[in-house]
C-alpha positions as CSV (number, residue, x, y, z in Angstrom):
1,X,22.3,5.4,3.5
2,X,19.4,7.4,4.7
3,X,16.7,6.6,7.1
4,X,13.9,6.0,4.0
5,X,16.1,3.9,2.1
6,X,16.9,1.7,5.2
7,X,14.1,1.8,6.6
8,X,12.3,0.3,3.1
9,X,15.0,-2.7,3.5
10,X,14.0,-3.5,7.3
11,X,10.4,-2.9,7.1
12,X,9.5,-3.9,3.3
13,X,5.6,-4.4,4.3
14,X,5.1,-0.8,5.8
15,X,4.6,2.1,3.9
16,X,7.1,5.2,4.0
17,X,4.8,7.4,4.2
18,X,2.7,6.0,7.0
19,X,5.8,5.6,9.1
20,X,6.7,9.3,8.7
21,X,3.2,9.9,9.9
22,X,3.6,7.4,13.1
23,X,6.6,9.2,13.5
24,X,5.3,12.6,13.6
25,X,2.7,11.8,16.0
26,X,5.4,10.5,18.6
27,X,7.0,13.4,18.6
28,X,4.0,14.9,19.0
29,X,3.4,12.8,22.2
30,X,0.8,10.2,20.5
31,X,0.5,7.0,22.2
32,X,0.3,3.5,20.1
33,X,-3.5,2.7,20.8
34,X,-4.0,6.3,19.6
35,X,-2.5,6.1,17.0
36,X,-3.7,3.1,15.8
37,X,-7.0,3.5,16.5
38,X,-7.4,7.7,15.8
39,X,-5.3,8.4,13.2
40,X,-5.9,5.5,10.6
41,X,-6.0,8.3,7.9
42,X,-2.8,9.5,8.2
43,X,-1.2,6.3,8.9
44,X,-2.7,4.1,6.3
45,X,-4.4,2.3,8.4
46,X,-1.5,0.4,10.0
47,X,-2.6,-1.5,13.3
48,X,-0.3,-1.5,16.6
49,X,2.2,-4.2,15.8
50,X,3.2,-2.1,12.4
51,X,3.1,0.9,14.7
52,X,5.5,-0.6,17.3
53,X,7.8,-1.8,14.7
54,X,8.1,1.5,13.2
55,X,9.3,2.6,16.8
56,X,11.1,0.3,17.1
57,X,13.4,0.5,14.0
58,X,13.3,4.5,14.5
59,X,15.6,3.3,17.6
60,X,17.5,1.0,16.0
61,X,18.5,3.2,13.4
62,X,18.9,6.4,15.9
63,X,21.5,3.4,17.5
64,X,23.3,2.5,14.3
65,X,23.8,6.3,13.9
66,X,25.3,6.7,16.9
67,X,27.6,3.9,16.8
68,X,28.8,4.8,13.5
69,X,29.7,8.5,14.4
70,X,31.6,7.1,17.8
71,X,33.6,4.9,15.4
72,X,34.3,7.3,13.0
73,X,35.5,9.7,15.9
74,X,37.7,6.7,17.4
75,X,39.7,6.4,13.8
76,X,39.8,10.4,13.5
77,X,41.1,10.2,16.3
78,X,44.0,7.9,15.4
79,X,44.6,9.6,12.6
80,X,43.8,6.6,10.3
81,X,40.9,7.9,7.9
Protein backbone atom coordinates (compact mmCIF):
# COMPACT_ATOMS: atom_id res chain seq x y z
CA UNK A 1 0.00 0.00 0.00
CA UNK A 2 1.34 3.38 -0.63
CA UNK A 3 1.24 6.52 1.39
CA UNK A 4 -1.76 8.19 -0.88
CA UNK A 5 -3.86 5.28 -0.75
CA UNK A 6 -3.41 5.04 3.11
CA UNK A 7 -3.41 8.08 3.75
CA UNK A 8 -7.14 8.55 1.83
CA UNK A 9 -8.39 5.64 4.35
CA UNK A 10 -7.00 7.50 7.70
CA UNK A 11 -7.80 10.98 6.66
CA UNK A 12 -11.00 10.64 4.32
CA UNK A 13 -11.94 14.53 4.90
CA UNK A 14 -8.51 15.92 3.74
CA UNK A 15 -7.59 16.40 0.41
CA UNK A 16 -4.42 14.48 -1.16
CA UNK A 17 -3.33 17.14 -2.72
CA UNK A 18 -3.35 19.66 0.09
CA UNK A 19 -1.50 17.29 2.33
CA UNK A 20 1.27 16.81 -0.25
CA UNK A 21 1.43 20.59 -0.11
CA UNK A 22 1.50 20.69 3.97
CA UNK A 23 4.04 18.25 3.48
CA UNK A 24 6.28 20.06 1.29
CA UNK A 25 6.26 23.08 3.35
CA UNK A 26 7.60 21.05 6.41
CA UNK A 27 10.25 19.99 4.71
CA UNK A 28 10.72 23.14 3.76
CA UNK A 29 10.85 24.31 7.48
CA UNK A 30 7.15 25.83 7.51
CA UNK A 31 5.55 26.07 10.82
CA UNK A 32 1.66 25.15 11.40
CA UNK A 33 0.29 28.85 12.04
CA UNK A 34 2.18 29.49 8.79
CA UNK A 35 0.98 27.37 7.00
CA UNK A 36 -2.40 27.70 7.92
CA UNK A 37 -2.58 31.04 7.81
CA UNK A 38 0.05 31.95 4.54
CA UNK A 39 -0.30 29.37 2.39
CA UNK A 40 -4.16 28.75 2.17
CA UNK A 41 -3.66 28.52 -1.69
CA UNK A 42 -1.69 25.77 -1.81
CA UNK A 43 -3.18 23.97 0.88
CA UNK A 44 -6.87 24.27 0.13
CA UNK A 45 -7.44 26.18 2.71
CA UNK A 46 -7.09 23.56 5.47
CA UNK A 47 -6.95 25.19 9.03
CA UNK A 48 -4.36 23.96 11.85
CA UNK A 49 -6.09 20.93 13.24
CA UNK A 50 -6.22 19.41 9.43
CA UNK A 51 -2.60 20.55 9.22
CA UNK A 52 -1.56 18.80 12.45
CA UNK A 53 -3.26 15.66 11.46
CA UNK A 54 -1.56 15.53 8.24
CA UNK A 55 1.75 15.52 10.50
CA UNK A 56 0.69 13.53 12.41
CA UNK A 57 -0.24 10.55 10.17
CA UNK A 58 3.00 11.42 8.03
CA UNK A 59 4.61 9.98 11.36
CA UNK A 60 2.49 7.36 11.84
CA UNK A 61 2.98 6.06 8.58
CA UNK A 62 6.95 6.81 8.54
CA UNK A 63 6.39 4.31 11.96
CA UNK A 64 4.34 1.63 10.25
CA UNK A 65 7.19 1.59 7.66
CA UNK A 66 9.62 1.05 9.85
CA UNK A 67 8.17 -1.60 11.83
CA UNK A 68 7.29 -3.43 8.79
CA UNK A 69 10.88 -3.48 7.26
CA UNK A 70 12.40 -4.52 11.00
CA UNK A 71 9.86 -7.53 10.78
CA UNK A 72 10.49 -8.42 7.52
CA UNK A 73 14.37 -8.39 8.34
CA UNK A 74 13.68 -10.51 11.68
CA UNK A 75 11.86 -13.44 9.30
CA UNK A 76 14.85 -13.03 6.56
CA UNK A 77 16.67 -13.53 8.96
CA UNK A 78 15.22 -16.89 10.08
CA UNK A 79 15.10 -17.89 6.89
CA UNK A 80 11.24 -18.27 6.95
CA UNK A 81 10.02 -16.00 4.03
Amino acid sequence: MTYDKWFCIEQPDININGAFAVLELCKEGATIPFISRYRKEKTGNLNEVEIQKIIDSKEKWDKIITRQSFIIDAIEKQNKL
